[in-house]
Residue frames as qw, qx, qy, qz and C-alpha x, y, z in Angstrom:
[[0.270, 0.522, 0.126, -0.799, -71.47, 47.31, 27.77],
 [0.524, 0.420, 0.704, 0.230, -73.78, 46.63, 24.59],
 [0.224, -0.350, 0.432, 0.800, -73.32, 48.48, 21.84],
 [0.541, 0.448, 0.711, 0.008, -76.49, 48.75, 19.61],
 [0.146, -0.261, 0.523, 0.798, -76.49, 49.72, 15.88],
 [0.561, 0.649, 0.340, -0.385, -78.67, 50.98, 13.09],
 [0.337, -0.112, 0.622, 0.697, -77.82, 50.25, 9.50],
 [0.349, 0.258, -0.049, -0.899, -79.34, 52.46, 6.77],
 [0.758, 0.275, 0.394, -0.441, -82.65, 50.99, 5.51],
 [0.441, 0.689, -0.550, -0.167, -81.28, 51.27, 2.21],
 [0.265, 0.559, -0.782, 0.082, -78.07, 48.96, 3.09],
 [0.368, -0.118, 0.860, -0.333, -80.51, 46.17, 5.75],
 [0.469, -0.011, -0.743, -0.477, -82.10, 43.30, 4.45],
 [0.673, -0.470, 0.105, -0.561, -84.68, 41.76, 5.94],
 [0.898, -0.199, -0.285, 0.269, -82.37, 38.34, 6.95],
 [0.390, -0.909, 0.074, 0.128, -80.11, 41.17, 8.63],
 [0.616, 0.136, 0.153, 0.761, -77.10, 41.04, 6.07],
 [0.198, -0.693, -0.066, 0.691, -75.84, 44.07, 5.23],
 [0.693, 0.676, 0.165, -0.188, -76.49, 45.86, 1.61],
 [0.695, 0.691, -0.155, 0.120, -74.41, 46.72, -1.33],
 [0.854, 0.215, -0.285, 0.377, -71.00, 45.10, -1.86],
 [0.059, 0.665, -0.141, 0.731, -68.91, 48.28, -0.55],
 [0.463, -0.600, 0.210, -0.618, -71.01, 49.09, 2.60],
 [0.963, -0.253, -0.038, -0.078, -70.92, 45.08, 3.86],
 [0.873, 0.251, -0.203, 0.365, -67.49, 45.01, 3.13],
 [0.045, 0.573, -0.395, 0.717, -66.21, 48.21, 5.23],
 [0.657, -0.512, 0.259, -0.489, -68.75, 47.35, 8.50],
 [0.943, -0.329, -0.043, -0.021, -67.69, 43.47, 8.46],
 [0.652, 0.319, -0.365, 0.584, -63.80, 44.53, 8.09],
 [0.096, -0.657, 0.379, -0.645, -64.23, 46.93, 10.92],
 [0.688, -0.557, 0.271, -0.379, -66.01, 44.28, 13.20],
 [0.889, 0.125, -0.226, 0.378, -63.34, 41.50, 12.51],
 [0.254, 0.647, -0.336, 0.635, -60.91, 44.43, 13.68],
 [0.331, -0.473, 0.397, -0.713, -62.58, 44.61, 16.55],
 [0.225, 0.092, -0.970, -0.021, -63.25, 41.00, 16.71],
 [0.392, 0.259, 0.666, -0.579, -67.26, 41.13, 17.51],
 [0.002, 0.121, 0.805, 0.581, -70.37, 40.82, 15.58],
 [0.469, -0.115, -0.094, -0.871, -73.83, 41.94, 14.57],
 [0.090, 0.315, 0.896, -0.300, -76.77, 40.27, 16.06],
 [0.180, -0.362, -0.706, -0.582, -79.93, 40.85, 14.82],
 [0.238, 0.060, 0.607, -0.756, -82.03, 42.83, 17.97],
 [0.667, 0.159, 0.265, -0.678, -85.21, 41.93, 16.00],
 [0.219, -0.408, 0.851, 0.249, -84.74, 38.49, 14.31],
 [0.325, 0.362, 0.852, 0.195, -87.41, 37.61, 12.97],
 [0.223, 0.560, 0.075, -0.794, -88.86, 41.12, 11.60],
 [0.450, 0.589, 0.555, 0.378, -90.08, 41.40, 7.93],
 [0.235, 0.931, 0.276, -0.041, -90.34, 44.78, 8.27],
 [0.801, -0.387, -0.344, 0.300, -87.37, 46.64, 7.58],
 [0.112, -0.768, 0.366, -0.513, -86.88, 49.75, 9.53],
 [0.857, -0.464, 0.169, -0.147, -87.13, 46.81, 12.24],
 [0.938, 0.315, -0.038, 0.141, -84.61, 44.55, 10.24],
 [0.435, 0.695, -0.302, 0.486, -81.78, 47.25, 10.49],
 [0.544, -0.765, 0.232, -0.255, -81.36, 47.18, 14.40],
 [0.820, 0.002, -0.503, 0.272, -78.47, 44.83, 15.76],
 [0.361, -0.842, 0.388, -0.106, -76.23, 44.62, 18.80],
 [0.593, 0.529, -0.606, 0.030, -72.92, 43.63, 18.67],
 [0.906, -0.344, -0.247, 0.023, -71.78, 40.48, 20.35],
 [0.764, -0.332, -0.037, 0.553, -68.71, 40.39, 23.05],
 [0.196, 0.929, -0.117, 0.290, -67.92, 44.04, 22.93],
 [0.695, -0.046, -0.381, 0.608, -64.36, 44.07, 24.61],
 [0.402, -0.805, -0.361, 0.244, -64.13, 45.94, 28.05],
 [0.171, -0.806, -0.019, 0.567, -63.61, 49.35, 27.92],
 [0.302, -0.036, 0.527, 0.794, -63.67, 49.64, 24.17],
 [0.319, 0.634, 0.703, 0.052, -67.47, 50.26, 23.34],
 [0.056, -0.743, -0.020, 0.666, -66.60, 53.86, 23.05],
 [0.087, -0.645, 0.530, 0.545, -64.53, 53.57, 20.48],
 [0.263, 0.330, 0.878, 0.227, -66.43, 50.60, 18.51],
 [0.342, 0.793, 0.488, -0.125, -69.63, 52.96, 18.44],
 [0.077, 0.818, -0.246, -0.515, -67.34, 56.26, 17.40],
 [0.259, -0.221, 0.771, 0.539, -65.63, 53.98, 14.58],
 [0.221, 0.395, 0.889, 0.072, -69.04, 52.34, 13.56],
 [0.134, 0.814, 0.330, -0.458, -70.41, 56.01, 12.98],
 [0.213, -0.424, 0.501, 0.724, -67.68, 56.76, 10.40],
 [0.124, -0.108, 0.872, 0.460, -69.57, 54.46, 8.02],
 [0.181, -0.016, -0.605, -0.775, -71.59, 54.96, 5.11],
 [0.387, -0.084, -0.909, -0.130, -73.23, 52.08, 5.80],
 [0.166, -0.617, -0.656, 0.401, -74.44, 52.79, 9.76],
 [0.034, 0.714, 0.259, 0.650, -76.96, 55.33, 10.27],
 [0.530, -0.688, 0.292, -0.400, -76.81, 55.53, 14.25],
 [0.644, 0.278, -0.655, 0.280, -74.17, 53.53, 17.10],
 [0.189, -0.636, 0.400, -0.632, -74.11, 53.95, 20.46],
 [0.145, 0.056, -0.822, 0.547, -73.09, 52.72, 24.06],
 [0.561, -0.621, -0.372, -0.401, -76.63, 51.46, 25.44],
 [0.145, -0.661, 0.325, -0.660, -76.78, 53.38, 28.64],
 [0.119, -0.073, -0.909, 0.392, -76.38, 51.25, 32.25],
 [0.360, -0.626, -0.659, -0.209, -79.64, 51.29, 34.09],
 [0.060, -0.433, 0.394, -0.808, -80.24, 54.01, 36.33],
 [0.228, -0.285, -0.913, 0.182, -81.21, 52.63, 39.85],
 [0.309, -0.575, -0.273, -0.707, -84.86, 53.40, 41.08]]
């Protein structure tokens, strides 16, 4: 399952680090915890409301729950969530 995040405008740059000292430092200790990482969903943006989007790589099975509910705690993100399976047509 993919797992896609919004970091506050505020706290994304447009190379898709993460802002002030603090907020990088809580989101990249949680994903080390969890042993995954941000990805840029728009990588080459300039703009950035675009800039703030990622998805996280190698979510371990049957944790995304609990990644997105953790990732919500923090300052830093402004939205987390389990992208939904396809529904079939």
């Amino acid at each position: 399952m993919q797992i896609v995040v919004r970091l506050r405008v505020d706290g994304a740059h447009v190379q898709g680090g993460i802002g002030d000292t603090a907020g990088r430092a809580e989101v990249e200790a949680l994903l080390q915890r969890f042993g995954v990482a941000l990805i840029p969903l728009h990588p080459n943006a300039t703009d950035p409301t675009l800039a703030s989007w990622f998805v996280l790589s190698d979510t371990p099975p049957g944790r995304a729950e609990e990644i997105a509910a953790a990732l919500r705690g923090l300052d830093a993100v402004e939205a987390a969530y389990v992208q939904p399976r396809p529904a079939p047509a």
